[in-house]
PyMOL CGO cylinders between C-alpha atoms (Angstrom):
from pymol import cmd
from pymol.cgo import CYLINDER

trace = [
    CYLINDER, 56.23, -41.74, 35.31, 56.70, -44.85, 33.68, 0.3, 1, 1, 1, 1, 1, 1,
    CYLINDER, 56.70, -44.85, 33.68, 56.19, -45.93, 30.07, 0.3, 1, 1, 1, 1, 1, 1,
    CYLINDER, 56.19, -45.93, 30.07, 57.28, -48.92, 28.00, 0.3, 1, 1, 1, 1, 1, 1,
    CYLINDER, 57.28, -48.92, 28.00, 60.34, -48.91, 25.55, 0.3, 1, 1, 1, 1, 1, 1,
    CYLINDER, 60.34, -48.91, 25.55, 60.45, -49.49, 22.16, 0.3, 1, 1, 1, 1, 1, 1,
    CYLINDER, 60.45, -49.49, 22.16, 62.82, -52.01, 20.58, 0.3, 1, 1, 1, 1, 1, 1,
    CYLINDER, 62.82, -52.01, 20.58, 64.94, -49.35, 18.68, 0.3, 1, 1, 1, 1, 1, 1,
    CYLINDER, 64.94, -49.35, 18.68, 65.44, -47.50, 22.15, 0.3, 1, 1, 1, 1, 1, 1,
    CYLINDER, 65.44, -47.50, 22.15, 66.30, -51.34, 23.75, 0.3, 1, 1, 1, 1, 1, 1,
    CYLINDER, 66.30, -51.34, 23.75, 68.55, -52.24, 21.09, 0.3, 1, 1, 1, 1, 1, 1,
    CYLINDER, 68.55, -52.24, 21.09, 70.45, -48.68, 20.88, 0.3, 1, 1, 1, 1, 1, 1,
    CYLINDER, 70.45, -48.68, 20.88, 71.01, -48.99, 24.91, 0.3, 1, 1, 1, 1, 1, 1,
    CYLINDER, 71.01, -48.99, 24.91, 72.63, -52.81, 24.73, 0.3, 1, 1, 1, 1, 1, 1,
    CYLINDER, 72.63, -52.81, 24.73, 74.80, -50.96, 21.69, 0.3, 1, 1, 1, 1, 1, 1,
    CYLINDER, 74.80, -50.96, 21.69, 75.86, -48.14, 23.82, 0.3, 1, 1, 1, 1, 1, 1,
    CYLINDER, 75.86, -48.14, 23.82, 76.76, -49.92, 26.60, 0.3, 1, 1, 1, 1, 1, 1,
    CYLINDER, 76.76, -49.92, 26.60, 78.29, -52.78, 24.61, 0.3, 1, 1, 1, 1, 1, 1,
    CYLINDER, 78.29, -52.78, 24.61, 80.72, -49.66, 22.71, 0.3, 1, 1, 1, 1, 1, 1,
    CYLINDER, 80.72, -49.66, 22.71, 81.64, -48.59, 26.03, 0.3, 1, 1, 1, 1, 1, 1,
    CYLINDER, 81.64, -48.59, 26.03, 82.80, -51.90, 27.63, 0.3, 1, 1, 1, 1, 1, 1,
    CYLINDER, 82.80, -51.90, 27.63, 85.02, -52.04, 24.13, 0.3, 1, 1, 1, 1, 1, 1,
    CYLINDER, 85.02, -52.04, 24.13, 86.34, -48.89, 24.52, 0.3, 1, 1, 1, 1, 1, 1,
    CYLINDER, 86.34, -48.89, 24.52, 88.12, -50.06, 27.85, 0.3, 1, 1, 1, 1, 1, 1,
    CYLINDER, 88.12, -50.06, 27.85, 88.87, -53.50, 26.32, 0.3, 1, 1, 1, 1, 1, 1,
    CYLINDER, 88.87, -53.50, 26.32, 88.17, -55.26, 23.17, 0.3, 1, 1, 1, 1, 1, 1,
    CYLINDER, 88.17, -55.26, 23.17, 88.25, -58.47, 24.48, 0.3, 1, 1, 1, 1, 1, 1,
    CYLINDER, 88.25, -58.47, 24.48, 85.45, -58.38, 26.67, 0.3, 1, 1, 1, 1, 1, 1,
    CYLINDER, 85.45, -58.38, 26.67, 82.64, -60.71, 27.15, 0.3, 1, 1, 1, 1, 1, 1,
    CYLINDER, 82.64, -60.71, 27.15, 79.57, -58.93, 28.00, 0.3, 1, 1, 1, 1, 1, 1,
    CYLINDER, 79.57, -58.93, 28.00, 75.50, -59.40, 28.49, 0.3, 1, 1, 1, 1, 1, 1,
    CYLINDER, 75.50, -59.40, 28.49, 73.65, -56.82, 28.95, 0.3, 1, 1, 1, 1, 1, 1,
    CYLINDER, 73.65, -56.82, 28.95, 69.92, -56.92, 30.07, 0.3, 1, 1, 1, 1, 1, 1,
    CYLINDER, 69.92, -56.92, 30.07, 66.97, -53.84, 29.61, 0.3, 1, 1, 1, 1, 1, 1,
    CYLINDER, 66.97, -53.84, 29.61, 63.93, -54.18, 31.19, 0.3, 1, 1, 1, 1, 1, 1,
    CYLINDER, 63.93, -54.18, 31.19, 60.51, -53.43, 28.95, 0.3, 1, 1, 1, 1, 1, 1,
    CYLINDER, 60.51, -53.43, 28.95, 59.54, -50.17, 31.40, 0.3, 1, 1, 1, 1, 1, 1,
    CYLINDER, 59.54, -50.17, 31.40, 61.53, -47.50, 32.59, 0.3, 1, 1, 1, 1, 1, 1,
    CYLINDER, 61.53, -47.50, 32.59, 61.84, -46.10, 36.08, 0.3, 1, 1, 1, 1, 1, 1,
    CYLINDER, 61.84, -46.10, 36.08, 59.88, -43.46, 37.58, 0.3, 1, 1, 1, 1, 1, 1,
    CYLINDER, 59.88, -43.46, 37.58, 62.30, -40.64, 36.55, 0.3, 1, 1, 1, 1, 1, 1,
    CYLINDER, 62.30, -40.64, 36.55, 61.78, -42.39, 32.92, 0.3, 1, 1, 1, 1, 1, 1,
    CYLINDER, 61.78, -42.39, 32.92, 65.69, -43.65, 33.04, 0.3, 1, 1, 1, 1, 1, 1,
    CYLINDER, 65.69, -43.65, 33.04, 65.57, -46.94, 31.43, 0.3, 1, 1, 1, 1, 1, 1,
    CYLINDER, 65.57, -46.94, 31.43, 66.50, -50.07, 33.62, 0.3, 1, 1, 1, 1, 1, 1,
    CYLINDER, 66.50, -50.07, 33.62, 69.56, -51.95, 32.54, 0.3, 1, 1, 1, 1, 1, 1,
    CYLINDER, 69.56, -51.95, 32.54, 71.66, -54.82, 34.29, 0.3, 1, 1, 1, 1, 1, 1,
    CYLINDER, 71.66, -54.82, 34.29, 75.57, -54.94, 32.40, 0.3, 1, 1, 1, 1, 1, 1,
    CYLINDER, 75.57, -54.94, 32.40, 77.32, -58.36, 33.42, 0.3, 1, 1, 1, 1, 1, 1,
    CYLINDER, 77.32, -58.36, 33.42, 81.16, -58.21, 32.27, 0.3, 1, 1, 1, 1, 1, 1,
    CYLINDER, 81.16, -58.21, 32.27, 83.76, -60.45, 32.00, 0.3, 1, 1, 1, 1, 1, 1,
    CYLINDER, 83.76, -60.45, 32.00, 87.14, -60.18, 30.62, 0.3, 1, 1, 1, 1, 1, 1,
    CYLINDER, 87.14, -60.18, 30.62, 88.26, -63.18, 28.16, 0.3, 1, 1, 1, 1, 1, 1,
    CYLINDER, 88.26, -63.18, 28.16, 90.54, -65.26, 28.98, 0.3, 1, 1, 1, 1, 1, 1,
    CYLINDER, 90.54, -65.26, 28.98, 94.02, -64.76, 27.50, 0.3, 1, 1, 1, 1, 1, 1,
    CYLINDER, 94.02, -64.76, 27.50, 95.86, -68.24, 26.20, 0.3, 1, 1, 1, 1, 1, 1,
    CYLINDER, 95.86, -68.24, 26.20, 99.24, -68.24, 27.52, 0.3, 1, 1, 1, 1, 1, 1,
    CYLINDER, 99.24, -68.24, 27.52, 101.66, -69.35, 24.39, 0.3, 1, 1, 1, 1, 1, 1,
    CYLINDER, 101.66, -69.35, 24.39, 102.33, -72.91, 24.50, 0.3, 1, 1, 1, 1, 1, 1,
    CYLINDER, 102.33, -72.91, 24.50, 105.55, -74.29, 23.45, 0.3, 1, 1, 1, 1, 1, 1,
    CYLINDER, 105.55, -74.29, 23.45, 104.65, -77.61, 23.11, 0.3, 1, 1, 1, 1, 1, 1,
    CYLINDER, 104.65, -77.61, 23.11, 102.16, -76.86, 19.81, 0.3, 1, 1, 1, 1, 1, 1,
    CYLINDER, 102.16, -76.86, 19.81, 104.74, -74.15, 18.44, 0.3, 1, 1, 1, 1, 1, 1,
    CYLINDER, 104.74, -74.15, 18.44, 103.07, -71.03, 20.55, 0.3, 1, 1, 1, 1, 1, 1,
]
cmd.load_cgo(trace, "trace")
């Protein structure tokens, strides 16, 4: 059965995932996406697009 989420349970989902994805890496880049309704089994429906940042190599031209 489906049913409509609130914005607490939205915004404690993109926290949760967003802790995880630090966890493994602080540096990550992350956007994460949940969908108003839930499935049929109730689970909520999220979409997580990651992406690691970029590391700056040290550059010894500006002192790095």
């Amino acid at each position: 059965m489906q049913r409509l989420l609130t914005e607490f349970e939205k915004a404690q989902i993109i926290e949760r995932e967003w802790a995880k994805a630090r966890a493994k890496n602080p540096n990550v880049v992350m956007r994460v996406d949940v969908q108003d309704e839930t499935d049929e089994s109730e689970k909520p429906k999220v979409s997580v697009v990651i992406a690691l940042a970029a590391r700056r190599a040290a550059n010894p031209k500006n002192g790095g």
